[in-house]
C-alpha positions in Angstrom: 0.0 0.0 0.0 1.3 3.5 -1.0 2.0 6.0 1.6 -1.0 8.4 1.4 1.0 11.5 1.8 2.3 14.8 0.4 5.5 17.1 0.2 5.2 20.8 0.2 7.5 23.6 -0.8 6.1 27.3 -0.1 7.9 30.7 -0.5 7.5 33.1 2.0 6.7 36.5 0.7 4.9 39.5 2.4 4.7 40.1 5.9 2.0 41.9 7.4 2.1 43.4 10.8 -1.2 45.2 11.5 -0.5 46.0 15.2 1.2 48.1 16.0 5.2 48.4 15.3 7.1 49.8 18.3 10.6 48.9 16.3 9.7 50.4 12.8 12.8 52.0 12.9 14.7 48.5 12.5 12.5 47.2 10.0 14.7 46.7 6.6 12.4 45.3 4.0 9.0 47.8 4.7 7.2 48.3 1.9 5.3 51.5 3.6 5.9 54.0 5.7 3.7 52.5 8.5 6.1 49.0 8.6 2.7 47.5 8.0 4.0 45.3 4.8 7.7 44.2 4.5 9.2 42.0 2.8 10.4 38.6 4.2 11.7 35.9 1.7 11.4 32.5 2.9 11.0 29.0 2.0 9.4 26.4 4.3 9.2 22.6 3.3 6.6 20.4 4.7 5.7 16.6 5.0 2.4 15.8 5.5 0.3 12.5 5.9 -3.5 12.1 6.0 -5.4 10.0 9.3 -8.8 10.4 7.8 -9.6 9.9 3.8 -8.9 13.4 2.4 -10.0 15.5 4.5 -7.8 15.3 8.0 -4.0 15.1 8.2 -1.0 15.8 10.2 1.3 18.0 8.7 5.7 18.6 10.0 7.1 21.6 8.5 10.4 23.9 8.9 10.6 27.4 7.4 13.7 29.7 7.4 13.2 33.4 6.7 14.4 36.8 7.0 12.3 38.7 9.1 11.1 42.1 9.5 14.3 43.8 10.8 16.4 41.5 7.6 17.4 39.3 9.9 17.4 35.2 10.0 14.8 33.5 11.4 12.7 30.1 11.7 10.0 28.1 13.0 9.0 24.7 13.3 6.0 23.0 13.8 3.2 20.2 13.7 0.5 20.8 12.4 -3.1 19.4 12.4 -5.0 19.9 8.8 -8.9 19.9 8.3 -10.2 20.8 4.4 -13.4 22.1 4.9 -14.2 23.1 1.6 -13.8 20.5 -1.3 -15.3 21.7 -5.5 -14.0 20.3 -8.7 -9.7 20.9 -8.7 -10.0 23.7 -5.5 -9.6 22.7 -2.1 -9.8 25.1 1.1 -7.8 24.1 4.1 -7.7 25.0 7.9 -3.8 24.6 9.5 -3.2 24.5 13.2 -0.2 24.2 15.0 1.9 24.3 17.9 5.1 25.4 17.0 8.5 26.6 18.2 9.6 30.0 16.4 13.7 31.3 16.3 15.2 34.0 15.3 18.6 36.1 15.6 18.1 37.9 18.5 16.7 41.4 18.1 18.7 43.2 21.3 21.6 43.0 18.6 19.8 46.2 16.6 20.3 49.1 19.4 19.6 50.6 22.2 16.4 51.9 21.6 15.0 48.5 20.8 11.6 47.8 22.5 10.9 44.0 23.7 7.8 42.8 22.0 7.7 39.4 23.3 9.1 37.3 26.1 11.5 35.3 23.9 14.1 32.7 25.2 17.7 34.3 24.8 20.4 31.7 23.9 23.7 33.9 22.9 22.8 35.8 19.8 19.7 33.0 19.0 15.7 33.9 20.8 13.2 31.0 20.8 10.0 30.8 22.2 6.4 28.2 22.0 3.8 29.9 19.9 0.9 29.0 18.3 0.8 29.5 14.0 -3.1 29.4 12.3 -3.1 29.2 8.8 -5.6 29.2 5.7 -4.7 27.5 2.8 -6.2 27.3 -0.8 -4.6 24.5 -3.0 -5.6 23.9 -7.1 -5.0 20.6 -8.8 -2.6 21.2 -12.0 -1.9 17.7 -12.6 -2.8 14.2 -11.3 0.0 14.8 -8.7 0.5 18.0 -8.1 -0.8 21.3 -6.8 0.0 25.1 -6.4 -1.3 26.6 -3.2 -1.8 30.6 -1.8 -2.2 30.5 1.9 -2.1 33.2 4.7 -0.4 32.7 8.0 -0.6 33.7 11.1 1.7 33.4 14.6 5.1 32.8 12.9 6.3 36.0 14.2 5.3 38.8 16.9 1.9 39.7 15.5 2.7 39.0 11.9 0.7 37.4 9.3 2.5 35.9 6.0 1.2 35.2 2.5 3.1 32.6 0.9 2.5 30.5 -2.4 3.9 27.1 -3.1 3.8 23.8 -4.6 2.7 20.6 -3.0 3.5 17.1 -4.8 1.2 14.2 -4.0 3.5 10.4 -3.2 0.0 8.8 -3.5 -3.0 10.0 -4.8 -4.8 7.3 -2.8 -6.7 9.5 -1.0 -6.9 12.6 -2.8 -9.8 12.3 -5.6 -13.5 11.9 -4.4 -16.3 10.7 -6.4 -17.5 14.8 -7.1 -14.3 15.5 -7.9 -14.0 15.4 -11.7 -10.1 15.6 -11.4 -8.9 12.9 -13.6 -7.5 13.2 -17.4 -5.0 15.8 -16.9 -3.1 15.8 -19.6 -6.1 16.0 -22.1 -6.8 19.2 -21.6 -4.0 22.3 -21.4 -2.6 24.4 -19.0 -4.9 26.8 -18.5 -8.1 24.6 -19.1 -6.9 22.8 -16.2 -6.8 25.9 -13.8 -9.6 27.8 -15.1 -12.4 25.0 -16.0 
């Protein structure tokens, strides 16, 4: 029996940070003069296997990143799935997760650096438990494969993340139901495929 599971690799992209942003002077990669969107380029890379047909899974993932301020930082975590939404190619998924978050300790950027959260110092490397939500829409493209936009939410201080990515099925076991419609790929082109 095939392992009914799935390998992801998403880009981080565009951080938002909506709350407030006592260190805007540190921020690097804003894309406004509020520090409300910067850029933070990332890739995370995920393993995921499913408990419950194709609609519940358990998902391990690590991400590295450059954060608000430019500087390197990480999470990992483990992750429960639920798809709640399931029509033709498009699926709609709901990601929860403990999760332990790292980055290069923010002290290191000046004096007038404000604390936002109670992080674990090790030398120049913080850590500390968090919880990440995330929303995830994937699209079949072929009989194995899918592109996926999602928004995050918990990887950093009050941040959300949008990322976009690529997720390869290993077994397609559990992936097509009966409404799907998702079969015969390659008769049709690219864009038929996305947009039917």
């Amino acid at each position: 029996m095939c392992a009914q599971s799935t390998f992801s690799l998403e880009a981080h992209t565009i951080g938002l940070h909506l709350f407030g942003n006592p260190n805007l002077r540190y921020y690097e990669n804003n894309l406004d003069s509020l520090g409300f969107f910067c850029v933070e380029p990332g890739l995370m890379v995920s393993y995921e296997f499913f408990i419950k047909d194709n609609w519940l899974s358990m998902q391990l993932s690590q991400s590295i990143f450059a954060d608000a301020a430019g500087l390197t930082a990480g999470f990992t975590k483990w992750s429960i799935r639920y798809m709640f939404f399931h029509k033709f190619r498009n699926q709609i998924y709901i990601d929860l997760a403990p999760a332990i978050t790292y980055r290069r300790a923010w002290y290191i950027l000046g004096s007038q650096y404000v604390p936002e959260t109670k992080y674990l110092r090790n030398g120049k490397i913080e850590s500390r438990p968090t919880f990440i939500a995330k929303i995830e829409y994937d699209i079949f493209i072929g009989n194995n494969n899918d592109i996926n936009m999602s928004f995050m939410y918990g990887n950093a201080y009050k941040t959300f993340s949008f990322m976009v990515g690529y997720r390869h099925w290993i077994s397609t076991k559990v992936r097509f139901t009966k409404d799907c419609n998702c079969n015969h790929f390659k008769k049709k082109n690219i864009f038929r495929r996305i947009f039917r």
